[in-house]
C-alpha positions as CSV (number, residue, x, y, z in Angstrom):
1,X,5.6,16.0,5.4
2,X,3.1,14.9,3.1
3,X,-0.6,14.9,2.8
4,X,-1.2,12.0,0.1
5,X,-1.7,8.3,0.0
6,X,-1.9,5.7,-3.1
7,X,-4.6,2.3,-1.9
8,X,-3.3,-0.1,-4.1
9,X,-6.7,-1.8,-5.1
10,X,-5.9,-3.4,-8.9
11,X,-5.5,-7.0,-8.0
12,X,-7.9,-9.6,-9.4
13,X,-7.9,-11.5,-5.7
14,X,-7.4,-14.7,-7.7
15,X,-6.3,-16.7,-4.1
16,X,-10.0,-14.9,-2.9
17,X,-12.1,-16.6,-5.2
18,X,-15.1,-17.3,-5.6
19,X,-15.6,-14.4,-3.6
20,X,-13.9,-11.6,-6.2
21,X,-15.9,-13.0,-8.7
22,X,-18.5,-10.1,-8.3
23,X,-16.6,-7.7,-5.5
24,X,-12.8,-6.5,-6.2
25,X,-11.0,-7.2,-3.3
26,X,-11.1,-3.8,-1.6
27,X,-14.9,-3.7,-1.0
28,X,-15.1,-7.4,0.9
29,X,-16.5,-7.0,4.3
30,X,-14.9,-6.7,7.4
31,X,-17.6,-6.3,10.1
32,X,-19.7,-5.0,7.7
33,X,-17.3,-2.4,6.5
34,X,-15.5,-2.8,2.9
35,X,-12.0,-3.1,3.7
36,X,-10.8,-0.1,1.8
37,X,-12.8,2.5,3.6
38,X,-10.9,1.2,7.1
39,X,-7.8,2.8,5.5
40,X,-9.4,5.9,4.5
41,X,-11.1,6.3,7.4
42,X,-7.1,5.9,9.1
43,X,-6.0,8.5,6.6
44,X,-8.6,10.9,7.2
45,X,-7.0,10.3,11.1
46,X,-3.8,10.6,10.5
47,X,-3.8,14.2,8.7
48,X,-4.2,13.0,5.1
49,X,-5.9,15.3,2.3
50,X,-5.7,13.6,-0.6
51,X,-5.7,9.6,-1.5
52,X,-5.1,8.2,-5.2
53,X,-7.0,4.7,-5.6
54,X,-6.1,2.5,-8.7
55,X,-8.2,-0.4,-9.8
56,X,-9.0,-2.8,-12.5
57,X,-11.0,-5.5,-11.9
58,X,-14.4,-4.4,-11.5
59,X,-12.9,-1.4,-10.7
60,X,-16.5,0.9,-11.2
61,X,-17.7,-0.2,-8.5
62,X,-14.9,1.0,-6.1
63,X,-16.2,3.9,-7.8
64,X,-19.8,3.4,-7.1
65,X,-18.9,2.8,-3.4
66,X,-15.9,5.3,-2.5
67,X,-17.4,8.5,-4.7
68,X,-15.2,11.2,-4.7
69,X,-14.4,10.5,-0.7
70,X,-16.2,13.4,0.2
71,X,-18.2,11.5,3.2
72,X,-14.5,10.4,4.5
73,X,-13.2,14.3,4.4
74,X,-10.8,13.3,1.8
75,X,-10.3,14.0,-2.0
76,X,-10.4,10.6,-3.8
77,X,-9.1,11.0,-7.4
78,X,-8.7,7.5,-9.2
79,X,-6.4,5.9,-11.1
80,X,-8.0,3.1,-13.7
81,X,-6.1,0.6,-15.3
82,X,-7.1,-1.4,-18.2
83,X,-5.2,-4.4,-17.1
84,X,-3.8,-4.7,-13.8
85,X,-0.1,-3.0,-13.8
86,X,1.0,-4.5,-10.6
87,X,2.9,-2.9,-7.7
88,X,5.2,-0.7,-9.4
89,X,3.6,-0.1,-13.0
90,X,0.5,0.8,-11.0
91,X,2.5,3.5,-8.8
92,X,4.3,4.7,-12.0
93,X,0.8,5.6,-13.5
94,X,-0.4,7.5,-10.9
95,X,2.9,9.6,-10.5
96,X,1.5,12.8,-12.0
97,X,-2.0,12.3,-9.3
98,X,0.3,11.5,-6.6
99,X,3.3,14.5,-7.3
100,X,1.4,17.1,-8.9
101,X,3.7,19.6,-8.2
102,X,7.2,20.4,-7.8
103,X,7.2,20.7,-4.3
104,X,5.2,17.3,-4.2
105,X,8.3,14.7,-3.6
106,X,6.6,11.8,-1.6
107,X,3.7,10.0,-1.2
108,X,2.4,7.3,1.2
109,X,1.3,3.5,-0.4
110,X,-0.9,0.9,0.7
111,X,-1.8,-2.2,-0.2
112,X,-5.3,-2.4,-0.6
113,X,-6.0,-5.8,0.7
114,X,-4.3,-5.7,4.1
115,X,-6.2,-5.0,7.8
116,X,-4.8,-2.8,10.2
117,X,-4.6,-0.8,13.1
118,X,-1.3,0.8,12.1
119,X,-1.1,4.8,12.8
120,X,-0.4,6.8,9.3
121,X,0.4,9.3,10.9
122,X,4.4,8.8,12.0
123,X,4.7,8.4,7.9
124,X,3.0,11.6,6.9
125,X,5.6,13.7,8.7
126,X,8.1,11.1,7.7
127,X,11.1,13.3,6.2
128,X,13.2,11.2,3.8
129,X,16.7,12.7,3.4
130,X,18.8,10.5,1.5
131,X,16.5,7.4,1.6
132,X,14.3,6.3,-1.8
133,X,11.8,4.7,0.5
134,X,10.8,3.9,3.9
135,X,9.0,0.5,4.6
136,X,7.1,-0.6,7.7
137,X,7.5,-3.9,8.5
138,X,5.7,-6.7,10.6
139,X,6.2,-9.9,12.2
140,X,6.1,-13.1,9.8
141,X,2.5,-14.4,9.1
142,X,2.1,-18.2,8.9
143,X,1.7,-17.7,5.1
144,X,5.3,-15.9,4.9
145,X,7.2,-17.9,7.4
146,X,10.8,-16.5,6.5
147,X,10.3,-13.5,6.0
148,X,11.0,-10.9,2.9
149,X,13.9,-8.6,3.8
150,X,16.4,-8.1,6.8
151,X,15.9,-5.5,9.5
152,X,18.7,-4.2,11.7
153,X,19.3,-0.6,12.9
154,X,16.2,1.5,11.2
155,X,17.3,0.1,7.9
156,X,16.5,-2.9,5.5
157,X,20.2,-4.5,4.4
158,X,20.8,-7.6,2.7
159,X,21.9,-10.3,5.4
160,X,21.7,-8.7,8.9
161,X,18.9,-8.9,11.7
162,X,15.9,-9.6,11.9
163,X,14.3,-11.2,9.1
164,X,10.8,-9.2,9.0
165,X,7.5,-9.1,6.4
166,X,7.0,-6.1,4.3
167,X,3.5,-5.2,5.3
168,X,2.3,-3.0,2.2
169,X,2.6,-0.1,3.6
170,X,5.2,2.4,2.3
171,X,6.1,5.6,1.7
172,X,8.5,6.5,-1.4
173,X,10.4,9.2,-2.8
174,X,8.5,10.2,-6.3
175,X,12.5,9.8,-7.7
176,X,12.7,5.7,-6.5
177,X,10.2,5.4,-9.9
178,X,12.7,8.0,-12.1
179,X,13.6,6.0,-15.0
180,X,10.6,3.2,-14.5
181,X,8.2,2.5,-17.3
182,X,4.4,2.4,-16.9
183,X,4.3,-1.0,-17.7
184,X,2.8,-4.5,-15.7
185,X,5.6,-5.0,-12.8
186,X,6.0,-5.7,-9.3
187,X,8.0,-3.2,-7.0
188,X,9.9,-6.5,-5.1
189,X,12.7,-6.4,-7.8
190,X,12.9,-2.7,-7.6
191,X,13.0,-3.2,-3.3
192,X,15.9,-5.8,-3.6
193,X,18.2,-3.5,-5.7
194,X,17.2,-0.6,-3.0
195,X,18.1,-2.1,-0.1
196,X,21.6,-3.5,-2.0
197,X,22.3,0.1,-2.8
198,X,21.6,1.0,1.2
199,X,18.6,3.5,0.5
200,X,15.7,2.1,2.4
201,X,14.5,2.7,5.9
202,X,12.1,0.8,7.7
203,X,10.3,0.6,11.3
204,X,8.9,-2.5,12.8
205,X,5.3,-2.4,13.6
206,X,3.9,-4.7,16.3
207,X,0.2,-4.0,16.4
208,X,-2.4,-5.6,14.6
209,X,-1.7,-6.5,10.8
210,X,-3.6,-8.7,8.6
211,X,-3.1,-9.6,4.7
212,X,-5.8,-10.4,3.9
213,X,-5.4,-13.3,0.9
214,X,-7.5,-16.0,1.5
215,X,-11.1,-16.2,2.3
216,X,-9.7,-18.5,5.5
217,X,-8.3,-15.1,6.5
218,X,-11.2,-13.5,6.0
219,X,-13.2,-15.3,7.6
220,X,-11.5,-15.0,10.6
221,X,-11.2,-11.8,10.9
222,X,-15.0,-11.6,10.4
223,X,-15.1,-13.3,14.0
């Protein structure tokens, strides 16, 4: 069991322009509501205590808008980046905020830019034993028709199953980054070896589950 969670919230939202022009890609509106604060709002839920947000591009004013999370009962510590780092170099930077302590060996992650009504709870009393990490997966959006990984049996492989979507949401064992520098790249490459070696878990999510990358996307969702 764990009680903290990493939003990934760094990205420049290039694909979401013009609108991340002026707003990094966490505080667009769903409904009125910045997307980011959905998910901490779904952490506070689920039993989470802490949550580490990293950020870049106009990062101050996730900041300015999130505070020190005290309105969502959590503890929001942040992680700034002077360039974005990406998936994994962002992850790797936050390691000491995310495993402060010995007994601190896993941590939930998030990408910051996807809708959701998925539960956090069933990961926060996830108990890893010999996996590195545990991914939840989704059906394939029209934007990722085939797929990114194979899903068979509880377990991501290389050729067998059903061919599923990562959906940014993860949680990781603080030794999957042993040996990773804190430097600009993506966890995908770091996932592929994983699942060759046999160490990742998975479960396949049905609900509701939007990445949010376009503002066609957005849009829609704002319906």
């Amino acid at each position: 069991m764990h009680s903290t969670a990493m939003i990934l919230a760094a990205g420049r939202g290039e694909r979401m322009r013009p609108l991340t022009d002026t707003v990094p890609k966490p505080l667009l509106t769903i409904h009125q509501k910045p997307l980011i604060e959905y998910h901490l709002e779904a952490l506070k839920m689920a039993g989470y205590q802490r949550v580490i947000i990293n950020h870049a591009w106009l990062g101050h004013l996730i900041e300015e808008e999130i505070g020190n999370g005290k309105r969502f009962g959590l503890q929001v510590i942040y992680s700034p980046e002077v360039n974005a780092l990406e998936t994994a170099g962002g992850i790797v930077k936050a390691l000491p905020l995310l495993c402060p302590t010995e007994q601190a060996q896993s941590f939930t992650v998030i990408n910051g830019d996807v809708f959701t009504d998925f539960d956090f709870a069933s990961l926060r009393d996830l108990r890893l034993s010999s996996e590195a990490a545990h991914l939840v997966m989704v059906d394939n959006p029209e934007h990722n028709p085939n797929g990114d990984f194979y899903f068979e049996d509880k377990r991501l492989n290389v050729s067998r199953g059903k061919k599923l979507t990562y959906s940014g949401i993860a949680v990781y064992q603080k030794s999957f980054f042993d040996n990773v520098s804190c430097e600009i790249q993506s966890l995908a490459p770091m996932l592929i070896a994983g699942i060759q070696n046999n160490v990742i878990s998975a479960q396949y999510f049905l609900g509701n589950w939007t990445d949010v990358g376009t503002p066609e996307r957005l849009a829609q969702l704002n319906k």
